[in-house]
N, C-alpha and C positions, 0 to 999 in steps of 0.2 A: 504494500500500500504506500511505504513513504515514498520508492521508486515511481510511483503509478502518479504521486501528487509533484513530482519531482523532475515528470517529462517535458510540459511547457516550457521550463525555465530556460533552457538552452534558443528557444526559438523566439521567445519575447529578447533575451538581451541580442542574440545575432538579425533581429527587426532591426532595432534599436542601433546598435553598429552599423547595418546598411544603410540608415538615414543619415549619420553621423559621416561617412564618406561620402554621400553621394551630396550632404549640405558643404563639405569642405571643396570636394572640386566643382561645385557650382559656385562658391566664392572665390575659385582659382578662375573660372572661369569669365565672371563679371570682372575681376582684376585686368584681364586680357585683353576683355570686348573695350573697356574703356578707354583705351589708346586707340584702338584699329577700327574697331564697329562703331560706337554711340556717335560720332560725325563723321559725314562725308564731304568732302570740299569739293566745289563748282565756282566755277567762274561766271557771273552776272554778264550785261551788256555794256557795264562800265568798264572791265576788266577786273573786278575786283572778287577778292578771293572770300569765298562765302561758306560758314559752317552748317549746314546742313544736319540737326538730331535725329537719329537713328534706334530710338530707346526699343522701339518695338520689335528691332533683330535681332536685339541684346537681350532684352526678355525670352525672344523663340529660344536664341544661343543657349541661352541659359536651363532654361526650362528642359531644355533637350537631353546636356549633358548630365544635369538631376537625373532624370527618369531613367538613362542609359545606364550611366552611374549605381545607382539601388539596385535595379535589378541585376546586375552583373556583382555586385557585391551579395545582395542578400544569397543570389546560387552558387557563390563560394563556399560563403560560410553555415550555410545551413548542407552542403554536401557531405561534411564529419558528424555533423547532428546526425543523419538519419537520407531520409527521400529528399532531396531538393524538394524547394517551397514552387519551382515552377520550371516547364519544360519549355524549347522551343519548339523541338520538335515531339509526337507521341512516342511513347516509350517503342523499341524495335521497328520504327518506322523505315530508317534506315539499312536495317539486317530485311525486314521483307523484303524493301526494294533490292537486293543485292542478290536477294533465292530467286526472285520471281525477273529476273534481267532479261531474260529470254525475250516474254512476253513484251516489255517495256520496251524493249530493241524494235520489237514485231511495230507495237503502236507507234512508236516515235518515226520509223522507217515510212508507215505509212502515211502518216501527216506531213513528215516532208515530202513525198513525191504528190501529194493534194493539196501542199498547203498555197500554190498560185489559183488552182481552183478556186481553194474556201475565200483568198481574199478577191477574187474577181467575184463570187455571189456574194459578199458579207457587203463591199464597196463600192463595185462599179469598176471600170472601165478606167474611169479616169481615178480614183480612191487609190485602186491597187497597186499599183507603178510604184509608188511611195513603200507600199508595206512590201512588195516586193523585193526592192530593190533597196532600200534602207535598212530592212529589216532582215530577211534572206538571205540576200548574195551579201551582203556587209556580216553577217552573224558569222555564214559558214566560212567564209574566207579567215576569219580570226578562229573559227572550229580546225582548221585545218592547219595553219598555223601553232595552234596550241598543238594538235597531235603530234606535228613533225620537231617543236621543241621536246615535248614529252619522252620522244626514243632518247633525246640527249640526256635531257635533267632525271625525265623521271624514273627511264630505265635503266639508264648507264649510270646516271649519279654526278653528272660533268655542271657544273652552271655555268654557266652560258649566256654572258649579259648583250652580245653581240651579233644575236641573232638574224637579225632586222640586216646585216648585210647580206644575207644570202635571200634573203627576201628583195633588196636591190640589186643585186648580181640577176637576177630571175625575170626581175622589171627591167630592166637595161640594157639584159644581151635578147627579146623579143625586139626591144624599142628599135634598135639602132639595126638587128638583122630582118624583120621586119620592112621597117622603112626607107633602109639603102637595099637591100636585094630584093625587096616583096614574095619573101616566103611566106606561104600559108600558118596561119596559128596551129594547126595540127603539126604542121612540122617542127616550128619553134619548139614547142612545149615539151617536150621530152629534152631535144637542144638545151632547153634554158634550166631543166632539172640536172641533166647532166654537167653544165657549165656550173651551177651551183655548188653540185655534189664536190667537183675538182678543189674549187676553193674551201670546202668544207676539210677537205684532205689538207690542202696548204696553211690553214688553220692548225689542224692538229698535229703536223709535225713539231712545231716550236714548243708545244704548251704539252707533250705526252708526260713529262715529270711534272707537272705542276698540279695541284692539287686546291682546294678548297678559295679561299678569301686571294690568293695570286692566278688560280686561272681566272677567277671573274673580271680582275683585272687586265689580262691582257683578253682576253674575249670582248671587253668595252671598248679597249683601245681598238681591236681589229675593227670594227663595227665602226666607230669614227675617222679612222685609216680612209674606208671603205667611202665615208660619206664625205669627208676634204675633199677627195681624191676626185667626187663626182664635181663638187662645187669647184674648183681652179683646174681641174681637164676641161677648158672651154670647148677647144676644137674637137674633141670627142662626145660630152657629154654636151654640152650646152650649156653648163654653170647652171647658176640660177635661174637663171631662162627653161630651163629644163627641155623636154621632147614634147613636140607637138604633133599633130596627124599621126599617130599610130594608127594603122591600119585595123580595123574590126573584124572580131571573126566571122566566119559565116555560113550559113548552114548550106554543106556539100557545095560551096560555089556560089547559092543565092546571098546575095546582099540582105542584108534588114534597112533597107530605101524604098524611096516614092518612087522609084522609078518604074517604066514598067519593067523592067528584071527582075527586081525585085520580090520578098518574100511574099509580100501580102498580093503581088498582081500575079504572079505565078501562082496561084493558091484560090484565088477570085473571091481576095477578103479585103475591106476596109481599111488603108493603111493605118497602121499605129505604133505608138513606140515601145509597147508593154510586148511585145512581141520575140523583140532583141532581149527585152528584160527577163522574160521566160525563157528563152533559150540560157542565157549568161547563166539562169540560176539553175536549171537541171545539171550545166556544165561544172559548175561549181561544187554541185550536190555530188555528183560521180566521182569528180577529184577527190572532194572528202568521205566520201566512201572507201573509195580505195587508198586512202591513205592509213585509215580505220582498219581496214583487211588484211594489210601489208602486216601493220603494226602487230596486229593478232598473230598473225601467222609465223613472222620472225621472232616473237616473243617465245613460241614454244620449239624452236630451233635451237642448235647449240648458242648458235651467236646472240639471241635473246638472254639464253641462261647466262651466259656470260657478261653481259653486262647488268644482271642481277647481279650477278656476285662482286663483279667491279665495283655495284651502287655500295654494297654490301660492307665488301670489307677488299679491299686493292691488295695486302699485303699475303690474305687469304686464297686471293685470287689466283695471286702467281704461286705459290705456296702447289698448289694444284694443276701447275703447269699449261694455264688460259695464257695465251700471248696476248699482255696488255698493250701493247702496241697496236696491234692490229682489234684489237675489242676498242679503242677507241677511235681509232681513226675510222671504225666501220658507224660508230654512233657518229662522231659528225659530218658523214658526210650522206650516209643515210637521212640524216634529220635534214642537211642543208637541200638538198635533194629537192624534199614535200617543200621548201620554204624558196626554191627556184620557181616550183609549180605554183603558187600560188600568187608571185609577184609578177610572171609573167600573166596569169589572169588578170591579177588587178590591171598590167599595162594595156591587155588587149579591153577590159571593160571601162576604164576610165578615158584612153585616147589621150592622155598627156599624162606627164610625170613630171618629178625635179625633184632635189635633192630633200627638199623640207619632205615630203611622203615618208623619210626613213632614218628618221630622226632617233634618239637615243628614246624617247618617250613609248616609240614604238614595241622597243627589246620590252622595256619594261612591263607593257600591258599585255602582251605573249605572255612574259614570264610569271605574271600574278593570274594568269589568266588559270597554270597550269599547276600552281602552287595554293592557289584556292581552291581546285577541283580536286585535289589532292596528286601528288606525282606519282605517275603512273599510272594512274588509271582514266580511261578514253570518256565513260561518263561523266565524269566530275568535269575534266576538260569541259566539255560542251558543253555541262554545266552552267561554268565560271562562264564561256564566252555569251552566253542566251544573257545573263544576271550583269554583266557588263556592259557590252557592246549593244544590245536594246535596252537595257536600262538608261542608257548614252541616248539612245533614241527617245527612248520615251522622257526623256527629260525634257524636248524639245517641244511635246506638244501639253505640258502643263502651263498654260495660259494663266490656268486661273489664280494659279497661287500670285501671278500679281496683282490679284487682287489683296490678298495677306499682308506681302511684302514693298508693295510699292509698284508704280508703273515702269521701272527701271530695273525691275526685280529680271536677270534672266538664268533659270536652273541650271541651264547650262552649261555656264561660268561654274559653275560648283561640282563638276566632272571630278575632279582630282579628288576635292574632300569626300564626294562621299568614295572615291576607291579606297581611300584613307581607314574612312569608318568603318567600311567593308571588311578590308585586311584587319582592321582591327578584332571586329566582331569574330569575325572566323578563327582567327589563333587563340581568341579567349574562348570559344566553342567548341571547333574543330581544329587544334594546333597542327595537326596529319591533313588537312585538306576537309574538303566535303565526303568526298566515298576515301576514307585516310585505310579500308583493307581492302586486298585487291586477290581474284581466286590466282593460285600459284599454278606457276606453270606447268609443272609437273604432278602428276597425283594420280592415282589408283581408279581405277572405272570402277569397281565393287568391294565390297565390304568381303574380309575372306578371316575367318577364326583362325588364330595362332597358338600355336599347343603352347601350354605352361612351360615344355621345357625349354623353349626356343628364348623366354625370357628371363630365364633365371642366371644369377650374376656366373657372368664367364662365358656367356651363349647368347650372348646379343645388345 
């Protein structure tokens, strides 16, 4: 009985301590807003520098990091007590999803080959292009991206801040072989994976001894190498000016033009431009497919296993006589490969390029992209990129919060913080990623009984 009157206590004072941090960094936090937030300066018609209050952002500010604040303290400390006071997600919601993957693969697989359908019925004609094409072909491109980093970081174990150059390598050598010899995009695109894959090799010969916080290091430096190199090669790349007329892909020969050649007159349909945008995105869809398959299927290969054991333990590795040389040179140039294939997409779907496309900003949002889904594993990947890259999207069309914040409010602008909050959230959640287990590549098809003596000490 005194135990029984004795059990509350722990959770009224771990209440009481979560309100107590979460009022302390909300008064770290008004300390902060009050320099940065509570005014904004503008210049009137006189020229004259004008303070602008701002209390009611500093309220939201505030108000926010309280609420984030408590709740992330009270599920600290009430985890030693006993059941957390509160979940985010339902208890094994995440282990179902993980039994029943199959199934999930099945539905996901077929919403993306429907999903220009669903937004041509949900939208219209004119609607869809948007949700297409912002949403879609911009999602799977960063889906596919995240996978081809994933063979590096998530499987081999390599970080890799400097990916984003073989993703320019990929946009660069379409643009220029493209546009000076008018090779078809079918041709290029293996071309521009293969040209990738090379530099992914010239990469990893300098950095095969380097390991942890000094390979990231020179993986940024290559990655910026990469992009100087585009900006002052004027006579090659174009500088800053970047490449213009890239030539568009086109289906078996037809154009997507008004012409009469063209898609929609050869066809005896209404021109339109959702058309090329449906094509771009099944193309897109297949690359990231089969970058998906690849992944699967080299995973359960020696050289998969081997850069498990690389991620694992390197010292282990060789111990067992895996040649670390060639287990990493086959990760980056494997990964740079998927990341040739997909920059030469972007050059053939955008029609122009330049060096700001592949910026240091780029590595990083790949690499969060695959370290929030957790590394290694292909759903969390696509995961992270759907909860990033349309989240990015759908920032754009909350109008209304300026009504909240102001008519100069734009969400926008606040891209970074919330990846910030994101990353935040997730390492205080899920420190391993979103799916942080991943099924092993090797394992037994049936359950088979082992005689006792086979486990007794000296026998197994």
């Amino acid at each position: 009985m005194a135990l029984a009157r004795q059990t509350p206590a722990p959770r009224e004072s771990a209440l009481t301590a979560a309100l107590k941090e979460a009022a302390f960094a909300a008064l770290i936090t008004l300390g902060m807003c009050i320099p940065i937030i509570a005014w904004g300066t503008r210049q009137n018609l006189d020229n004259v520098l004008v303070l602008d209050a701002r209390w009611g952002a500093v309220a939201w500010a505030v108000a926010i990091v309280f609420a984030g604040r408590f709740a992330v303290a009270l599920r600290q400390r009430t985890k030693t007590v006993g059941k957390p006071a509160m979940r985010l997600l339902p208890h094994g919601a995440i282990g179902f999803f993980q039994r029943n993957s199959r199934a999930f693969s099945a539905l996901g697989l077929g919403f993306l080959v429907t999903f220009p359908i669903i937004a041509i019925t949900l939208t219209g004609w004119g609607g869809a292009l948007k949700w297409i094409d912002n949403f879609g072909v911009q999602i799977l491109i960063y889906v596919m991206l995240g996978w081809g980093l994933n063979i590096v970081v998530g499987l081999a174990g390599l970080l890799d801040l400097g990916y984003v150059a073989f993703y320019a390598v990929g946009a660069y050598s379409y643009a220029l072989l493209a546009k000076n010899f008018g090779l078809s995009f079918w041709v290029l695109l293996p071309l521009a994976g293969i040209l990738a894959a090379f530099w992914g090799i010239l990469l990893g010969f300098p950095v095969l001894r380097l390991r942890g916080d000094y390979l990231a290091i020179v993986t940024l430096a290559f990655g910026e190498i990469i992009r100087l190199v585009l900006i002052n090669w004027i006579d090659f790349s174009g500088g800053y000016a970047g490449i213009s007329g890239i030539p568009r892909p086109t289906f078996f020969g037809i154009p997507f033009n008004a012409s009469d050649t063209g898609f929609a007159a050869r066809f005896g349909l209404e021109f339109s431009p959702l058309y090329r945008t449906i094509f771009l995105y099944y193309v897109i869809l297949a690359l990231a497919l089969l970058t998906a398959f690849v992944t699967l299927r080299l995973r359960r290969l020696p050289v998969g296993r081997a850069w498990e054991a690389l991620r694992e333990d390197e010292i282990a590795c060789r111990s067992l006589g895996i040649n670390t040389t060639n287990t990493k040179l086959t990760a980056f140039s494997i990964g740079a490969m998927f990341g040739g294939f997909a920059g030469s997409f972007f050059a053939a779907r955008q029609g122009f390029i330049s060096p700001e496309s592949f910026v240091f900003m780029e590595s990083a949002v790949i690499l969060a992209i695959v370290v929030l889904g957790g590394m290694g594993s292909l759903w969390g990947c696509a995961i992270a990129a759907i909860a990033m890259v349309g989240g990015t999207e759908l920032l754009r069309e909350l109008d209304w919060m300026k009504q909240v914040f102001g008519s100069d409010f734009d969400p926008a602008q606040y891209r970074m913080l919330i990846f910030g909050f994101a990353m935040v959230v997730i390492m205080i959640w899920k420190p391993r990623g979103l799916i942080s287990t991943r099924e092993p590549t090797a394992f037994l098809k049936e359950k088979k009984a082992i005689s006792s003596d086979m486990v007794q000490e000296g026998h197994g």
